[in-house]
N, C-alpha and C positions, 0 to 999 in steps of 0.2 A: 504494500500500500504506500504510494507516492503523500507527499504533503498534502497536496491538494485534495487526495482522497478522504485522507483524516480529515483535514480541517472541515470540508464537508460531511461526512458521519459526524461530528463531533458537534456540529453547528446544529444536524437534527438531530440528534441526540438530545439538546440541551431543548428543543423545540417541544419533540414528546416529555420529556421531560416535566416541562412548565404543563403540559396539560393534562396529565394525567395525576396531575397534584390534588389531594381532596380538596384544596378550596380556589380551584381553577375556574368553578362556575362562579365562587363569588368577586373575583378578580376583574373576570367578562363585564361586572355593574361595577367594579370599583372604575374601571378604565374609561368608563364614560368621563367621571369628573378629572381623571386626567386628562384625556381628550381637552375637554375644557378649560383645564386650565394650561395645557400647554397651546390650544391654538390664542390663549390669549398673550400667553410669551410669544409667539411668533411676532403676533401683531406689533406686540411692545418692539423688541427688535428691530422690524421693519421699519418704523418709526423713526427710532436713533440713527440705523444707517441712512436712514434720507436726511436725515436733518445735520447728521456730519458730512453728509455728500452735498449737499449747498451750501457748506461752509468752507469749500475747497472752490467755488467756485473764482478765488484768485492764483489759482493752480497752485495751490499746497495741498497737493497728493498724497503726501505724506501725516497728514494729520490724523489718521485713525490710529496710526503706531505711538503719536504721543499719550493715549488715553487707552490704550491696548492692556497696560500693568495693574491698571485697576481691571477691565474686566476677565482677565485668563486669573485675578485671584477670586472674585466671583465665582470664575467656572471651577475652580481646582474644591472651593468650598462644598458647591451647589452638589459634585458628584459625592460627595458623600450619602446622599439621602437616595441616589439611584442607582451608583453605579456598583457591582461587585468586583474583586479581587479575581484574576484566573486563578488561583490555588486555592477557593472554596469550591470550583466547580472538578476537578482531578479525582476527587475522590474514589470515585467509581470505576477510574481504568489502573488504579495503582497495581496490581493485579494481573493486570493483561500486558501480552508481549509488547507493546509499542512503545516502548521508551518516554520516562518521566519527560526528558527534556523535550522530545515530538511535541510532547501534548501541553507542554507548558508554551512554546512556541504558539500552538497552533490557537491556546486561547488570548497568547499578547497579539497576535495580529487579529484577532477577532475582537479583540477590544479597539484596537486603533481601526478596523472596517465599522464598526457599529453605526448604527445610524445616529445616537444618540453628540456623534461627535460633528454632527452634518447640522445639529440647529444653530448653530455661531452664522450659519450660510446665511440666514433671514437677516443676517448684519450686514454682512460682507458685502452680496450682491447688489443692493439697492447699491449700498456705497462705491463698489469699481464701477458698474455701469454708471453712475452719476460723473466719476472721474476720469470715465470712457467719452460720454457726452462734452465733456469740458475739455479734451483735447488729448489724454493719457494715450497713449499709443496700445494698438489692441495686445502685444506682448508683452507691452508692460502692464496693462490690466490683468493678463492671467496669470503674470509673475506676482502679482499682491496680490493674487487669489489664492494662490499657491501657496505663499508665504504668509499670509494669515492663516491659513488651515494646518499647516505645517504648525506653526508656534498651538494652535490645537491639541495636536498630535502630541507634541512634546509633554504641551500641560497634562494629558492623561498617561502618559507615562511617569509622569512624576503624582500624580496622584496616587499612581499604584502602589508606586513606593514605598510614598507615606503611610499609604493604608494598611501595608504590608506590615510595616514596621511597628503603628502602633497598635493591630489586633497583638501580637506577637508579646510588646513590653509598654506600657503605657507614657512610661518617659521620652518616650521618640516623640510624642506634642513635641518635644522641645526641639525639633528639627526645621518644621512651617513656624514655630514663634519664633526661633534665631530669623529665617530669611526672612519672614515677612516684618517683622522685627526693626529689621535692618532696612525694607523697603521702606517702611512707612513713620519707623522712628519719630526720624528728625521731624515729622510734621506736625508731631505736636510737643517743637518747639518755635519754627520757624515755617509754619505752613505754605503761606505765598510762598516762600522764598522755593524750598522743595520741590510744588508742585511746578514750579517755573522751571527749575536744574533737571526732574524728572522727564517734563515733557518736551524740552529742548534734547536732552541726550535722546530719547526714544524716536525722536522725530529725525534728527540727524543719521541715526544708524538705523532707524528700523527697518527702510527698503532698501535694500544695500546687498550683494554679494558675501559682503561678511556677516550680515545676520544671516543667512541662511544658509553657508558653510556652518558658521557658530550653530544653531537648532540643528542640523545634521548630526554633528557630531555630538550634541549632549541628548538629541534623542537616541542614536545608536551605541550610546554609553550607557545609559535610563533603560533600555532595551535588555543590556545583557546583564547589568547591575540586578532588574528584577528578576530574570531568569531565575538565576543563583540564587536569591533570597527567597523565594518564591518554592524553588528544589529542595532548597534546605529545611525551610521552615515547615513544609508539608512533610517529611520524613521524620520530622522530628514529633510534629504533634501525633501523625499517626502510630507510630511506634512508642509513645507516649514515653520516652526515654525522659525522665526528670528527675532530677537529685531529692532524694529524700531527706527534710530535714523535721529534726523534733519541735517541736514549739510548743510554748506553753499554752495552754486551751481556757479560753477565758468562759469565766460562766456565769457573767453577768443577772449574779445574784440577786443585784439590787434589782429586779425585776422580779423578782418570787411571790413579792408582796400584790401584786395584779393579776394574781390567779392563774389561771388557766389563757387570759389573753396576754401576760406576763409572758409563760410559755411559746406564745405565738410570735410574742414580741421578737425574743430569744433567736427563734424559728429564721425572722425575717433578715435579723441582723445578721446572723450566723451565717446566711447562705447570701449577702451580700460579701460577708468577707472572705467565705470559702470558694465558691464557684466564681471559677474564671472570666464565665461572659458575662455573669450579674454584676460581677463587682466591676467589672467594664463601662458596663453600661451607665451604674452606678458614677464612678471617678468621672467620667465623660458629662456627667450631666450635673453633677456638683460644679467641674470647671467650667462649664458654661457659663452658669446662673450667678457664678464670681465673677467673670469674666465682664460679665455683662451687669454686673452692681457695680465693679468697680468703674468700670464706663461712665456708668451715668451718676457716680458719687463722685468723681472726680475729673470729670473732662466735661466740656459744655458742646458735645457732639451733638445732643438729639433739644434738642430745646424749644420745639415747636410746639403746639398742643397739642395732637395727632399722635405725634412723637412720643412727644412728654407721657404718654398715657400708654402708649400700646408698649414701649419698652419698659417699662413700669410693672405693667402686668405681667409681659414675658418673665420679668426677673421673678418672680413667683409663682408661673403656672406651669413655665417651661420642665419641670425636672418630672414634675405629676404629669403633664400631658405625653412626652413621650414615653413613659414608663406603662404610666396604668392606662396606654390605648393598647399595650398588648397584657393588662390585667391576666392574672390567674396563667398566662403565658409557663411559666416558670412548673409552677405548683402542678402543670400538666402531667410532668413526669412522674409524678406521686401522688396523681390524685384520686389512687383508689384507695390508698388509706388514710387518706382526709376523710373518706365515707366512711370509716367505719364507725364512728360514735355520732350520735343523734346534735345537728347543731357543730360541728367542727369548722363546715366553710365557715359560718356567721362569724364565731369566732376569730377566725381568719382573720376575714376581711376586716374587723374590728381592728384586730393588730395593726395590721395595712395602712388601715386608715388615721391611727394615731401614728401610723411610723412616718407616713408622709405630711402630716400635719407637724409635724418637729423641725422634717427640713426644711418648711417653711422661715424656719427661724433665721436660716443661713441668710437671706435676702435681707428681711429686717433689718438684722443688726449691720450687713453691708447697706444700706440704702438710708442710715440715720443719719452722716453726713451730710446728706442731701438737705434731709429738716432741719438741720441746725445750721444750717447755709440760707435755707429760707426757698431753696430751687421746687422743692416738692413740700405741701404740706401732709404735716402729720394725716388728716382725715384721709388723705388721696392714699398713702401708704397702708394703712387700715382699711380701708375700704378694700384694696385688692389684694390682701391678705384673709378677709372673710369673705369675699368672692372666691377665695381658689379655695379655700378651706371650707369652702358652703355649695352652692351650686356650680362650681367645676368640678370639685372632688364628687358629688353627688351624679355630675352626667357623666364622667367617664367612668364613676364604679357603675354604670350601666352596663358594660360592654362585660362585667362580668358572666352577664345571663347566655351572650352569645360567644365571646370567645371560645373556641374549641381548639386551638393548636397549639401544639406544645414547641417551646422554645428550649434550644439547648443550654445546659448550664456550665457547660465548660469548654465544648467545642467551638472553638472561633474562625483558623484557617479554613479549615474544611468543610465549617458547619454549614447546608444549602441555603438558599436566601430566605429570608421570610417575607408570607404575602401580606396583604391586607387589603381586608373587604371593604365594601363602600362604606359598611355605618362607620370604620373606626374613621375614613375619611372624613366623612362628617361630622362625627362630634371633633375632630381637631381641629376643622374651620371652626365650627360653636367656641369651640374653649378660647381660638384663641385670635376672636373676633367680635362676638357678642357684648363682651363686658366693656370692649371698650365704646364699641356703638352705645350704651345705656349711660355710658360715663359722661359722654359729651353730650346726649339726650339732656339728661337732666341736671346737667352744669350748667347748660346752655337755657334751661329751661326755669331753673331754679336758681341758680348762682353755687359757685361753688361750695360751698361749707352747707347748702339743705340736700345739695347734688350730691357730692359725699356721703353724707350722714344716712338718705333714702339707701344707697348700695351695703351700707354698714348695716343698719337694721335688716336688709334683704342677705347677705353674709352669714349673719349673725345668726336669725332664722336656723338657716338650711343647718350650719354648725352646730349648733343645739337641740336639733330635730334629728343628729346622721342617726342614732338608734334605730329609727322608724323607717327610714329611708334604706339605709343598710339590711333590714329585715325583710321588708317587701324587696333588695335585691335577689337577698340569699331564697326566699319562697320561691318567688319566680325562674332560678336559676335550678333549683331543687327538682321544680315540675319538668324542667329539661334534661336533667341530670345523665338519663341514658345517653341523648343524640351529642352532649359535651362528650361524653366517656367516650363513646365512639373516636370522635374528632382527634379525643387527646391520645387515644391507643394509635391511632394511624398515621398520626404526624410524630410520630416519637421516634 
């Protein structure tokens, strides 16, 4: 079997694959609202390349490479949320005669053909055809076609990378914080000045023979650099070769006194710190929600009221809305003996729900400099504290009644992707767009401090009610219990 025979088996392969997955019919209605929202990224796109294509219209050609650095960091972020790793997908041929590296090959080039690296094109093309109209000569238009698509190519090589690196060890973040780091540093100290030094060099070198030598040669370096990280790292997690070492086992006694949801408590902490891809997911979503307190407690980035509000919120609903949209996710793996005593889920989820209600606190106390600055007031901060701690925590412990797939709790390299149906789709837009639509509702309506105070009383509520709420979850999820069990036996 030549490459090209593999590459193609391997491409259907991955085709049947995705469809014969038990939740591949609910994928078919999730893809609608991606549909949707990607033909509204098109649009968006199409848009910027017209409008930087009649700003060329004094023949500086070159002006899409000055503003190029910001968006390929964009794109290197955005694949996060869609793009997978080739060495999660290898699993299934490690086995068969065709050679690790064949197949590790056959899905880097299948990642740089996807199509997913062709919507940058809704940018491109308005903009060369605009700079073809204005006089660009037609070779030199498909040489900037080429050379923006290229600099593409690159960035998802180096996404892979990094992705590689930090499923693998979580201290590799500090790989994209050094360079980006170092890109964006200086600008918040001397931002004009930066943005001027940045887009003067990009513009000078960006359509040039040397930039496209230079992306040649660090894509065909990023090319072979993942191979070999990607070879290794799959050998190693399969083979589960890892040093054993003793450690002291903590037992979080001070928790004894809470009963039996004390125990739960234990339950949740425990397998954040022990399994591999919780505590991942975990660390990953703590540094965000820092990340992004520290932001806006100390830099005057977002200051708008739009702004002001919906990053606000994020900094408190982000850590709960990615986590508990794949709710019960985890617990799948053991959730036939969650049934065996009468009332264990409720319990549960009680645990659950006090444990994400704690790290709530993490934002707080980053986001108080803010109040004592005077940038946010105290009500705004409270208010979307008992927002996420009331009716968000309330609508995505809904997805408990439906979730039925089980997530891995240690496999990372290897582990297959996970889907998601159209409800978790939509309750993410709800979480993390409704409260702020209400916020400017009736700030706008009321003034701030009665505008406020009405989302605290309505917080407040749901938080003081979760018993009731948490109950009619756990009933309703109960009456399901079989068609979960199912779910969770076959995606295991």
């Amino acid at each position: 079997m030549n490459f090209l025979q593999l590459y193609l088996a391997l491409r259907r392969h991955q085709k049947l694959s995705n469809e014969r997955h038990p939740l591949f019919e609910q994928n078919r209605w999730a893809k609608v609202f991606l549909y949707i929202g990607f033909a509204f990224t098109l649009l968006y796109l199409v848009v910027i390349g017209t409008m930087l294509g009649w700003a060329t219209r004094g023949g500086n050609f070159e002006l899409i490479f000055g503003t190029w650095p910001i968006f390929l960091t964009l794109d290197f972020f955005m694949r996060f949320g869609m793009q997978q790793t080739p060495a999660m997908l290898v699993k299934p041929y490690v086995l068969q005669p065709l050679g690790m590296r064949r197949i590790i090959d056959c899905f880097l080039v299948n990642n740089l053909l996807s199509p997913g690296n062709l919507i940058w094109m809704a940018l491109f093309l308005p903009y060369v055809f605009i700079c073809f109209c204005g006089g660009l000569t037609f070779w030199g238009s498909m040489g900037m076609l080429a050379l923006l698509h290229l600099s593409v190519l690159v960035n998802s090589l180096w996404y892979l990378l990094v992705r590689t690196l930090v499923n693998h060890r979580m201290w590799w973040w500090s790989l994209p914080l050094l360079v980006y780091g170092l890109l964006y540093g200086y600008s918040f100290i001397d931002a004009e000045r930066w943005i001027d030094a940045l887009f003067d060099f990009c513009t000078e070198w960006g359509f040039s023979w040397t930039a496209a030598a230079a992306l040649a040669v660090l894509g065909v370096g990023q090319f072979l650099v993942n191979r070999a990280l990607q070879m290794h790292f799959v050998h190693e997690e399969l083979s589960r070769h890892e040093k054993t070492q003793l450690k002291r086992v903590s037992q979080f006694t001070f928790l004894e006194r809470f009963g039996q949801t004390g125990e739960y408590l234990k339950l949740e902490v425990k397998s954040t710190l022990r399994n591999k891809a919780v505590k991942t997911r975990f660390v990953q979503g703590i540094c965000i929600i820092t990340m992004l307190s520290l932001l806006l407690a100390f830099t005057d980035i977002y200051d708008g009221r739009f702004s002001t509000n919906i990053w606000c919120l994020y900094c408190f609903v982000f850590f709960g809305a990615v986590n508990l949209v794949k709710v019960m996710g985890p617990e799948g793996n053991y959730i036939d003996l969650l049934m065996v005593h009468k009332e264990n889920i409720l319990t549960l989820l009680r645990a659950k729900y006090y444990f994400y209600c704690a790290v709530l606190l993490l934002p707080l106390l980053l986001l108080i400099p803010t109040a004592v600055s005077g940038r946010y007031s105290i009500l705004m901060l409270l208010a979307y504290l008992l927002l996420t701690s009331g009716p968000e925590y309330c609508l995505l412990f809904q997805l408990v009644v439906y979730n039925k797939q089980s997530l891995p709790l240690n496999d990372k390299i290897t582990a297959k992707g996970n889907f998601e149906n159209s409800l978790q789709l939509v309750v993410e837009l709800v979480v993390f767009f409704l409260p702020v639509t209400l916020a400017l509702l009736f700030t706008s309506l009321f003034g701030d401090t009665l505008g406020y105070t009405i989302l605290i009383i309505i917080g407040l509520a749901f938080t003081m009610t979760h018993g009731f709420w948490l109950r009619n979850i756990y009933n309703r999820m109960m009456r399901r219990r079989y068609e979960n069990l199912e779910g969770f036996h076959t995606t295991r």
